[in-house]
C-alpha positions as CSV (number, residue, x, y, z in Angstrom):
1,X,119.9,86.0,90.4
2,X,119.4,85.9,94.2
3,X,119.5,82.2,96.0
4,X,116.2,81.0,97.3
5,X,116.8,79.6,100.7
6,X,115.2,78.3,103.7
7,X,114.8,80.7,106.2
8,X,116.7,78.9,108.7
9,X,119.6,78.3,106.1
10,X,119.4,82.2,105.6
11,X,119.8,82.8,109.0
12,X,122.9,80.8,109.8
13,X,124.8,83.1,107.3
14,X,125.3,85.8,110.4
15,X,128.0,85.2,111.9
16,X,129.0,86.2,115.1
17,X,130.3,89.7,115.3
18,X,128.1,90.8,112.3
19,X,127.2,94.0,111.7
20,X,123.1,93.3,110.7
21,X,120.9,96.6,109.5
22,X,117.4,95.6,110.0
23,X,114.3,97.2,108.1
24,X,111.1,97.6,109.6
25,X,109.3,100.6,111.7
26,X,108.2,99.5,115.2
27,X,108.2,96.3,113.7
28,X,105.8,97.3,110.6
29,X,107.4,95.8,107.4
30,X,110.3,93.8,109.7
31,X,111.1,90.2,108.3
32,X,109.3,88.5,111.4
33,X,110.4,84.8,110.2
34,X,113.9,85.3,109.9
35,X,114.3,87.9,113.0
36,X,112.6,84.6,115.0
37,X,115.1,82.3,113.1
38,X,117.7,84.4,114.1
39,X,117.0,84.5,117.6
40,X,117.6,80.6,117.5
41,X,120.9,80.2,116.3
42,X,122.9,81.7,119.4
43,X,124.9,83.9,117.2
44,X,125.8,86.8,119.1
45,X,127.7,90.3,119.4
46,X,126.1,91.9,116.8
47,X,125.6,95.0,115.3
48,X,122.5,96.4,114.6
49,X,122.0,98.9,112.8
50,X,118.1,99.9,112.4
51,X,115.3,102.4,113.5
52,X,114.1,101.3,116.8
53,X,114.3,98.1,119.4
54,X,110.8,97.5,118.6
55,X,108.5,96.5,121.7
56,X,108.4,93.7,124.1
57,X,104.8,93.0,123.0
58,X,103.2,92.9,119.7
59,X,100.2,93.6,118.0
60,X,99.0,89.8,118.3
61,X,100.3,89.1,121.7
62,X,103.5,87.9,120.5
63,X,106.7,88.4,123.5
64,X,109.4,90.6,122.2
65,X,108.5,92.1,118.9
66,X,110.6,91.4,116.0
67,X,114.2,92.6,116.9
68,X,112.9,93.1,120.2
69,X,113.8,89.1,120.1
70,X,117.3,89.8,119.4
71,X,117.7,92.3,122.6
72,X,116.1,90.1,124.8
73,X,118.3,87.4,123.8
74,X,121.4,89.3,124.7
75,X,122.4,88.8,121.0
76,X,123.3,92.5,120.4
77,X,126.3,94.1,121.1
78,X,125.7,97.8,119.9
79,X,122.6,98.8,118.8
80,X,123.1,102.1,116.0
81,X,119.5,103.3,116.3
82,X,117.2,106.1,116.7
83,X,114.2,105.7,119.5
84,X,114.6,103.1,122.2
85,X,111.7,104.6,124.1
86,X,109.4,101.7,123.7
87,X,112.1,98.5,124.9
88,X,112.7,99.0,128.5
89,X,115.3,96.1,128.3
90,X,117.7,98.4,126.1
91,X,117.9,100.5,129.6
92,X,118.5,97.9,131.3
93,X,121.2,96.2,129.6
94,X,123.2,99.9,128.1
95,X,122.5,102.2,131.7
96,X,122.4,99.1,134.4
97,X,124.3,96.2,133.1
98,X,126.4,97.9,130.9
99,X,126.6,94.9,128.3
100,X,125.1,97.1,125.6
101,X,126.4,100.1,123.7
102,X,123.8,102.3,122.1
103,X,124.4,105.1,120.1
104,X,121.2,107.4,119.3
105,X,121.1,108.8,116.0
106,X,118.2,111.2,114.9
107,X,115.7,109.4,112.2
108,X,116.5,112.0,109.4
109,X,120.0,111.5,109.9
110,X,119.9,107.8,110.4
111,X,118.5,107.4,107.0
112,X,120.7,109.6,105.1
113,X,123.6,107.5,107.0
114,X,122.7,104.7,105.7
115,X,121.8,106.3,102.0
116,X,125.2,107.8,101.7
117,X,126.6,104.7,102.8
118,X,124.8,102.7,100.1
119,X,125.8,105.8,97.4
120,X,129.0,105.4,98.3
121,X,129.5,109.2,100.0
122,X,131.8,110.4,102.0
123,X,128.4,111.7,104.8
124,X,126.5,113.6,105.3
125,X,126.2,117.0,106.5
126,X,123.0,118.1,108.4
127,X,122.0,120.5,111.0
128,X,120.1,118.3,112.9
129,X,122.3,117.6,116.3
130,X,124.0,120.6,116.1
131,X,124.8,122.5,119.8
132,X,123.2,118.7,121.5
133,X,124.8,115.3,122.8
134,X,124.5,114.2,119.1
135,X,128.2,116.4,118.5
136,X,129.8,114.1,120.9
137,X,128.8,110.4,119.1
138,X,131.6,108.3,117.7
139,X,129.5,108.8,114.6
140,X,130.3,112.3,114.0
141,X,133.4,113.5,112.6
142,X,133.0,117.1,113.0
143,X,131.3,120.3,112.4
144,X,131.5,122.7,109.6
145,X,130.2,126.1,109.2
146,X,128.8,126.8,105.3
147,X,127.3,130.4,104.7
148,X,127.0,130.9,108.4
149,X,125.2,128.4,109.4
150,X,126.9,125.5,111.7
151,X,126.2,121.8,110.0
152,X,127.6,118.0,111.8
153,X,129.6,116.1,109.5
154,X,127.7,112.5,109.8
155,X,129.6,109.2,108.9
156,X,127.9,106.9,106.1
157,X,126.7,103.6,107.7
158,X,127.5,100.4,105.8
159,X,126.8,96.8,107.2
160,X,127.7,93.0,106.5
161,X,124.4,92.5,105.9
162,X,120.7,94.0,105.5
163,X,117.7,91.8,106.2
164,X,114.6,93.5,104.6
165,X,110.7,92.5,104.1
166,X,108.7,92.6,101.1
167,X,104.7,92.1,100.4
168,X,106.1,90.3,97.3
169,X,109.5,89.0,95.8
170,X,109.3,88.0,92.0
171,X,111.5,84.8,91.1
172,X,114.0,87.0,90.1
173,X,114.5,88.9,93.3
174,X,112.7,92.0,92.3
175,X,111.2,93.4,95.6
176,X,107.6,95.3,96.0
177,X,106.5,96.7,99.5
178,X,103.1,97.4,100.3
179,X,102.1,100.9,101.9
180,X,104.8,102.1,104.5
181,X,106.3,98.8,104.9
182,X,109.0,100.4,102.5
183,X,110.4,102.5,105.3
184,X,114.2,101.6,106.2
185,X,113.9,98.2,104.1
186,X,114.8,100.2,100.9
187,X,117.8,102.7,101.3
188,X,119.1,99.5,103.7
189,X,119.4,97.4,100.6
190,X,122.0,99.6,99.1
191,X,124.1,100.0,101.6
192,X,124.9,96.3,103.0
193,X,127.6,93.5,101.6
194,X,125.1,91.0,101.3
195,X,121.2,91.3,101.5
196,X,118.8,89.3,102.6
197,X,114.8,89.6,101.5
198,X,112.3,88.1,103.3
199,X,108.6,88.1,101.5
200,X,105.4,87.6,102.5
201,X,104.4,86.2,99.1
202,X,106.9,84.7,96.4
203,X,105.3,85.7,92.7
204,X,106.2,85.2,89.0
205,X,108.3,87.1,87.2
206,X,106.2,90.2,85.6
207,X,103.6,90.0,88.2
208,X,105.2,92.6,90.2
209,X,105.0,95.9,87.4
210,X,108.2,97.4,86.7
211,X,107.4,101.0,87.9
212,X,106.0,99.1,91.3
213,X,109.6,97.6,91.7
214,X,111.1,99.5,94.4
215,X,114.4,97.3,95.3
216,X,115.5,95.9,92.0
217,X,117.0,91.9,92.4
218,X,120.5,93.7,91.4
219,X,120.4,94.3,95.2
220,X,119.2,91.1,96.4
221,X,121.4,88.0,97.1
222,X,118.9,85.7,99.4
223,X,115.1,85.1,99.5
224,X,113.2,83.2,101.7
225,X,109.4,82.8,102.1
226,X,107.7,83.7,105.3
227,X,104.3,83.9,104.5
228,X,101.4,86.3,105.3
229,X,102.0,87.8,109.4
């Protein structure tokens, strides 16, 4: 059974250094409360590991959108990603300052990263890349050539820790997401030492249906409550 915690008691279990993978799509089905906890506890260096830097503005005026808060606070060290396009600061601070590493990653392969990583593969092979920049990232450990056809031999991506979102959480950790909000936040559960679940709405047990359960509570080690966005 997971631990139901505060948000801000969840938030101080990063330490500095951490490697962090983040669900959420442009900030759709991101665990708003406990990215803006995070941004308050000065931890720093980080890892992350998740689709995009999000966007300094958001939907309801909000500065810096969801891990577009961690960026801005300098808190990332390397950012394992795969469109930075809408975050000018991630220019700033990896092609000006130099303070940030970033290392681009198409979405496909990203995904199947992080899903052999969780599986507990060896990587992923994928012809996505092949004959661009993408041969040349520390992340790839080589090409192969199967049938004729050349494939990039992708390392599986694993992190300290995965913070995901969930329209609702049962009491015993069991994790329902409501349209695309699913994106990253599921295949990131499986591939992170300890994972934390942030849901809109906390339920009974049996109110979420078993065939609607899409990250199981076996995956789940944290919970905290951050209400409707």
């Amino acid at each position: 059974m997971p631990k139901f915690v505060s948000v801000e008691e969840a938030a101080k279990l990063i330490p500095d250094g951490a490697t962090v993978m983040f669900g959420g799509f442009m900030g759709c089905g991101s665990a708003h409360k406990f990215i803006d906890a995070l941004s308050k506890t000065g931890v720093k260096d980080l890892t992350m590991i998740c689709n995009d830097a999000s966007m300094p503005g958001g939907p309801l005026g909000e500065e810096y959108y969801a891990v577009a808060k961690l960026v801005h606070n300098r808190q990332i060290k390397r950012l394992i990603t795969s469109h930075v396009g809408l975050n000018p600061e991630v220019a700033t601070q990896s092609m000006q300052e130099k303070t940030l590493e970033v290392l681009l990653v198409p979405q496909g392969s990203l995904v199947e990263m992080i899903r052999s990583g969780g599986a507990g593969l060896g990587g992923v092979l994928t012809p996505t890349g092949v004959g661009t920049l993408v041969e040349e990232s520390p992340l790839c450990l080589g090409k192969q050539t199967i049938n004729g056809r050349d494939y990039l031999l992708m390392q599986p991506l694993r992190a300290d820790f995965a913070v995901i979102a969930g329209a609702k959480i049962d009491k015993a950790g069991n994790v329902w997401y409501k349209g695309t909000t699913s994106n990253f936040n599921v295949v990131m559960a499986t591939a992170a030492d300890t994972v934390i679940a942030e849901g809109e709405e906390l339920v009974e047990i049996g109110s979420i249906a078993p065939e609607d359960v899409r990250t199981p509570s076996v995956f789940v080690d944290y919970v905290v409550e951050g209400g409707k966005y």
